[in-house]
N, C-alpha and C positions, 0 to 999 in steps of 0.2 A: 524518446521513451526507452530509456535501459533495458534489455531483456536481463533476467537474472538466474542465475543456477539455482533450482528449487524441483521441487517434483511437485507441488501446488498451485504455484506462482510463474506465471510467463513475462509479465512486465510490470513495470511501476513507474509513475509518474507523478512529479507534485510539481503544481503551480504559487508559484511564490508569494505575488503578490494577492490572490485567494486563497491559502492556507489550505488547498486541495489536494489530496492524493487520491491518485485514481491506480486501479488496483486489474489488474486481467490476470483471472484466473486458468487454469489449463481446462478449466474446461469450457471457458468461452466466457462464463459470468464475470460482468465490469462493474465495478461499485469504486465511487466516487465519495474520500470520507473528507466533513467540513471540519478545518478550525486546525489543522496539524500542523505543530510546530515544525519549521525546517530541523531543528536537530533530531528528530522523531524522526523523521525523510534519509536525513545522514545517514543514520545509525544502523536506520531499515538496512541502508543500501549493501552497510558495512558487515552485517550480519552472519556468522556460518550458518547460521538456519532461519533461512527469513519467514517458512512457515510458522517456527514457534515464537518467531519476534512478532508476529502478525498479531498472533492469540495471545501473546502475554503484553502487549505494549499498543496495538489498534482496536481490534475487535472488542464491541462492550465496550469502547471506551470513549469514542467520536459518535456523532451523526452521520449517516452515511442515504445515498440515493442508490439503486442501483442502474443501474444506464444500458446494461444490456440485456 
């Protein structure tokens, strides 16, 4: 699981053949979103600001569980 340079965001994960990304926040909260495309995953990863890729490109826009 990648950790990533964010001030929001501590790691991200996506499972392939479930179309899962699961999400750890700094501040501990984990949320797992269904149905993400792997180039949605890339792009995340590829991002300068992966908080405003979150909010303009995940959030509102998957189904999500939270897990922790």
């Amino acid at each position: 699981m990648p950790a990533v340079s964010s001030s929001a965001i501590l790691r991200i994960h996506y499972d392939e053949p479930s179309r899962k990304l699961r999400i750890i926040f700094v501040t501990g909260n984990t949320y797992t979103y269904h149905g993400v495309p792997r180039l949605v995953y890339e792009r995340f990863l590829q991002a300068a600001s992966k908080g405003t890729f979150f909010n303009e490109h995940i959030k509102d826009r998957y189904a999500f569980t939270q897990t922790r």
